[in-house]
C-alpha positions in Angstrom: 5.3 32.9 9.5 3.2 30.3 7.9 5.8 28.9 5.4 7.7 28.1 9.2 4.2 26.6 10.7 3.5 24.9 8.2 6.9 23.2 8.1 6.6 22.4 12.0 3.0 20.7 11.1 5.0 18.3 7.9 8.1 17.6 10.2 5.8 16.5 13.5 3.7 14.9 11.2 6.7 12.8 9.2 8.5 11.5 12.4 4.7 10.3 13.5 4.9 8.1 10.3 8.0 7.0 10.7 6.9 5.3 13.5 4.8 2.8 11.9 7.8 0.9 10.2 9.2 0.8 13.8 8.1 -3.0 13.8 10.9 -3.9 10.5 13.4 -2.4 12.7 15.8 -4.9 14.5 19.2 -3.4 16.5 21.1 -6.8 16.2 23.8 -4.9 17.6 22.3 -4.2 21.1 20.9 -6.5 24.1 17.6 -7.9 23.3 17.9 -6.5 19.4 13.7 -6.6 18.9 13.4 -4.8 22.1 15.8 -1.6 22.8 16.7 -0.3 19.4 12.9 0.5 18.3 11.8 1.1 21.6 14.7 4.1 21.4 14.0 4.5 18.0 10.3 5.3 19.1 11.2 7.6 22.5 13.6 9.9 20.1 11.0 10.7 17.5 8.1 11.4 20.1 10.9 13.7 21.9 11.8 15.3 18.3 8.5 15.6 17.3 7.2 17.0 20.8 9.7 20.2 20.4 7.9 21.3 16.9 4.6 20.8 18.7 5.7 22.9 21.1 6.6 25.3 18.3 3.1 24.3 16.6 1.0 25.4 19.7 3.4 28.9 20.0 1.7 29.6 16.2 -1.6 28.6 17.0 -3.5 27.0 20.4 -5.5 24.8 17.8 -3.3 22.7 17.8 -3.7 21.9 21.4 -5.6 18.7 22.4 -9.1 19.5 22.4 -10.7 18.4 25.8 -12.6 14.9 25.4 -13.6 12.2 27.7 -10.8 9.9 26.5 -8.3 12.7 26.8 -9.3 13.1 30.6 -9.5 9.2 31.0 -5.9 8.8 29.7 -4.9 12.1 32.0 -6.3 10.3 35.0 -4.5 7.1 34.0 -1.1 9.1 34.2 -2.1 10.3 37.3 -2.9 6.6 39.0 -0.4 5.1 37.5 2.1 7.3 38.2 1.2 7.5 42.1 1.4 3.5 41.8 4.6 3.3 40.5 6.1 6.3 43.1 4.2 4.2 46.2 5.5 1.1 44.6 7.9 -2.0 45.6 10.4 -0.8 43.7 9.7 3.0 42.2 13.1 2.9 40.0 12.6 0.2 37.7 8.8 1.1 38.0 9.8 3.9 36.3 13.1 2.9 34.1 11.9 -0.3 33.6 14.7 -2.6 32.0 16.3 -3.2 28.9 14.3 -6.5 28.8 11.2 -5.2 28.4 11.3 -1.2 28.1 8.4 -0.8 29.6 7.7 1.7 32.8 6.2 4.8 33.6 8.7 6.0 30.9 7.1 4.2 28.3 3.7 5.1 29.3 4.3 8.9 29.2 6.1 8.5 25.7 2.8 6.9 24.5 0.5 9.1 26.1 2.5 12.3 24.2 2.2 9.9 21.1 -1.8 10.1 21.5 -1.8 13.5 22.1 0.5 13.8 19.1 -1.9 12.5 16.8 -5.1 14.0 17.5 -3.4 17.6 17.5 -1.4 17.2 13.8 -4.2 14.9 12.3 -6.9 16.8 11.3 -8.2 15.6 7.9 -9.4 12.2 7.0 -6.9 12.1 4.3 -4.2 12.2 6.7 -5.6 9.4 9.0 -6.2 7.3 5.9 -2.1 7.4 5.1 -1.4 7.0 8.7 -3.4 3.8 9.3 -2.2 2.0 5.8 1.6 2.8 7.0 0.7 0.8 9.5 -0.9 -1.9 7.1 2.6 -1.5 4.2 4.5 -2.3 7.9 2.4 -5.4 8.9 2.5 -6.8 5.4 6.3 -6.3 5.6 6.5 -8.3 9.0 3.8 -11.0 7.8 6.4 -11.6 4.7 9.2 -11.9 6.8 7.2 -14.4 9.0 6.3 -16.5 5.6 9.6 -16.4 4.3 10.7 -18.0 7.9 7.9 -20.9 7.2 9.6 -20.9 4.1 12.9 -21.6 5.5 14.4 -18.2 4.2 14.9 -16.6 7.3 15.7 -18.5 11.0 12.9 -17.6 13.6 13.8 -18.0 17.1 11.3 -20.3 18.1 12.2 -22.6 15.3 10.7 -23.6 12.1 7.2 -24.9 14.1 6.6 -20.9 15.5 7.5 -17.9 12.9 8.2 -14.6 14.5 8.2 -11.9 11.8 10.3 -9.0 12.5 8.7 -8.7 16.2 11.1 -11.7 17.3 7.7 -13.1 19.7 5.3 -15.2 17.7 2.5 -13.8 20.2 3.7 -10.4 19.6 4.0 -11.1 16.4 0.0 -12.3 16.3 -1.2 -9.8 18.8 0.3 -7.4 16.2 -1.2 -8.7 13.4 -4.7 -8.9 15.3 -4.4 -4.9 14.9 -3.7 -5.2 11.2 -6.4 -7.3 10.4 -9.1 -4.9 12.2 -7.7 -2.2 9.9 -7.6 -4.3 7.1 -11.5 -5.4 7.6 -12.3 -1.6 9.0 -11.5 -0.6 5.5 -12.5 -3.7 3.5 -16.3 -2.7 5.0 -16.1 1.0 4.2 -15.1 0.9 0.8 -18.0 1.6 -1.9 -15.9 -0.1 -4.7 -15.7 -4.0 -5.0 -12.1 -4.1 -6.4 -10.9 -2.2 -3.0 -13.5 -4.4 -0.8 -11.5 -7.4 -2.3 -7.9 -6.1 -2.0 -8.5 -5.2 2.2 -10.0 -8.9 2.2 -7.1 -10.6 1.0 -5.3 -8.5 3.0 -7.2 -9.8 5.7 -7.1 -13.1 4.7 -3.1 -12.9 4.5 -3.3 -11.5 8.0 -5.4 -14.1 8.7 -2.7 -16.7 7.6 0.5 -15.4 9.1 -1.4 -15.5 12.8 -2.3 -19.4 12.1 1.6 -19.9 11.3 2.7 -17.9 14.6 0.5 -21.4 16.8 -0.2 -18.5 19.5 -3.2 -19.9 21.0 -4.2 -16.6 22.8 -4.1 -14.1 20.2 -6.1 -17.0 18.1 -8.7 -17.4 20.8 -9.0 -13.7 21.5 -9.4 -13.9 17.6 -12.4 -16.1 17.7 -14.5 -14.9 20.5 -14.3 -11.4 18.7 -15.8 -12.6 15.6 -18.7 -14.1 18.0 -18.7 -11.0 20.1 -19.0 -8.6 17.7 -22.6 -9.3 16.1 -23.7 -8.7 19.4 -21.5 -5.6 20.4 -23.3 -4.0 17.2 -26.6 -5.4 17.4 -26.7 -3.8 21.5 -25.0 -0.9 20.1 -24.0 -0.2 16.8 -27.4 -0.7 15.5 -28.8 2.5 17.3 -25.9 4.5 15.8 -26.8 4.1 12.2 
């Protein structure tokens, strides 16, 4: 019985990190090819990995989501939003949303069981660790892409002023890379050794690089008044935490 629970726990906990390397993933054979291919991609392995929770939780309840204020704020969210989108204009596409954007009430409950997926399989640091730098191999893999479009390697949609990366927005594409960076710099400040400290700055610094060449003023601005928030985020707050 535990050889079988314990191969539930790796399989739930592979499809999870597949889903990092979502973003390299274009469907050039399908409508809007940076849209519906990963966004299917995505629903499928939450649906896959949802059955060996299941399985997971019919072992052990530990592996149930323990109770937690953000656990019920994201259960009243479902709620709300859910009664919005049934009292809505238009309840269908609230709900299907369209191939345009894949979006919906859909979406939002495949994301929500993607949350509650990783705080039930992801119990040890070490397994966070490999879960947030799959998303950091995935973001350097886009930002190379984008360089190589600056470079005139690759044709981005919005021309050679605007690269895109393999996110096919240049504001997605920054927005994206916003998240990168914070890991990158999350990590760059934890790290004891210098030779680490350096490699997560550079990473940030090639982060920092790639959103310059996307010319997406919001995720730039947004950029700027967190690096004057934050000193005073942690001095209200932080501070009394350490």
């Amino acid at each position: 019985m535990k050889n079988i629970e314990k191969f539930f726990l790796r399989t739930t906990q592979i499809l999870i990190f597949v889903i990092p390397f979502l973003s390299l993933y274009i469907s050039r054979t399908m409508f809007f090819p940076y849209i519906t291919g990963r966004n299917f991609a995505f629903r499928i392995l939450v649906e896959i990995a949802l059955v060996f929770w299941g399985g997971l939780i019919a072992f052990d309840r530990k592996y149930l989501p323990k109770l937690s204020p953000i656990v019920i704020a994201i259960c009243v969210f479902l709620v709300v939003v859910g009664a919005a989108d049934l009292l809505g204009a238009d309840p269908y596409n609230s709900f299907w949303s369209r191939y345009e954007r894949m979006e919906g009430y859909l979406m939002i409950l495949h994301l929500a069981a993607y949350f509650f997926l990783l705080i039930s399989v992801f119990r040890t640091k070490k397994e966070w660790t490999l879960f947030f730098h799959a998303f950091l191999i995935a973001g350097v893999s886009s930002g190379i892409y984008g360089l190589l479009q600056k470079a005139g390697k690759f044709q981005s949609i919005q021309g050679a002023d605007r690269i895109d990366g393999t996110i096919g927005n240049p504001t997605y594409l920054a927005a994206y890379l916003l998240f990168m960076l914070g890991i990158a710099l999350f990590y760059m400040v934890r790290m004891r050794s210098w030779g680490a400290r350096i490699a997560y700055g550079a990473l940030g610094v090639f982060f920092l690089v790639v959103i310059y060449f996307t010319a997406s003023r919001g995720p730039i601005l947004a950029l700027l008044l967190s690096v004057a928030l934050f000193p005073l985020v942690y001095l209200f707050i932080g501070r009394k935490r350490d």
